[in-house]
Every structure is written in C-alpha cells, then in structure tokens.
C-alpha positions as CSV (number, residue, x, y, z in Angstrom):
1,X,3.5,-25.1,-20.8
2,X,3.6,-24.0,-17.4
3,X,5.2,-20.2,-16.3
4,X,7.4,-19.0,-13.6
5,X,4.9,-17.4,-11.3
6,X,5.1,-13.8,-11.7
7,X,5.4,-11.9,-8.1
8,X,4.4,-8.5,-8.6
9,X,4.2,-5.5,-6.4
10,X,2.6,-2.0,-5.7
11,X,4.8,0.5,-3.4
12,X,3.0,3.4,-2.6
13,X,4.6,6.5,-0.8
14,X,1.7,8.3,1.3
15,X,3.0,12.3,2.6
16,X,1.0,13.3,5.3
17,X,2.5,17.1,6.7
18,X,6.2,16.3,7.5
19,X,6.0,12.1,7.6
20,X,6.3,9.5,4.8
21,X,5.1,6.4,5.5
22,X,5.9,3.2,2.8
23,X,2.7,0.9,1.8
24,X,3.6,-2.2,0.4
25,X,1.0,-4.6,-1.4
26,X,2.5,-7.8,-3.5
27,X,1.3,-11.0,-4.1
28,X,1.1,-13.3,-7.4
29,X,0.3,-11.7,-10.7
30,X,-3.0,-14.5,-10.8
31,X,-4.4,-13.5,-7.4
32,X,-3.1,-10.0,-7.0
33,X,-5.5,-7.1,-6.9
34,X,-4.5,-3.4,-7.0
35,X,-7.4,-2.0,-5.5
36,X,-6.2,-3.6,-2.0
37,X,-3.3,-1.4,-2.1
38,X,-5.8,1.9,-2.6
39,X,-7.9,0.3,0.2
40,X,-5.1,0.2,2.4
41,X,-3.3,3.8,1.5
42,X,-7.0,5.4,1.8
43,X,-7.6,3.8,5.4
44,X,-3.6,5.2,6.1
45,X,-3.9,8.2,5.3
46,X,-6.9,9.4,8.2
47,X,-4.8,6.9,10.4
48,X,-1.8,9.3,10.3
49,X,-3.2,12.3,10.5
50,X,-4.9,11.0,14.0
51,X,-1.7,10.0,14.6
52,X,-0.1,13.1,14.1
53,X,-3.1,15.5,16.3
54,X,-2.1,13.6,19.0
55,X,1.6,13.8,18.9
C-alpha cells in the first residue's frame, strides 16, 4: 500500500513591540523537520528588533 503524501505545516506568529510578523515552514510529513521552523523564528526575532532600532 502506498499513502497520500501528507503536507504538513508549522505557522508560527513572532510579536516583537507593536509588529507581528507570520513564519511559515511546510513540507512533506517524511522530510519535514520542526526544528527548521525554531531556527528560522529564533534568527527573526534579532532581525526585527534591528529592524525596528532603525525605523
């Protein structure tokens, strides 16, 4: 027997003062790896706030 691939995804809502930004991470469930989406909301987050100092 061979399953549907199963697309899954992680949505992560980062707050940083007064903005929200969306992070979206998806993939297949055989290939798809959860810590990519903490990688990328951890490297948004000092991202933002440099964005913000300088606004």
């Amino acid at each position: 027997m061979n399953p549907e691939p199963i697309h899954t995804v992680d949505i992560v809502l980062i707050r940083v003062k007064n903005t929200v930004t969306l992070l979206v991470s998806d993939g297949f469930f055989a290939t798809f790896d959860p810590d990519l989406s903490r990688q990328a909301a951890e490297a948004a987050v000092p991202k933002l706030q440099d964005a913000q100092e300088t606004a």
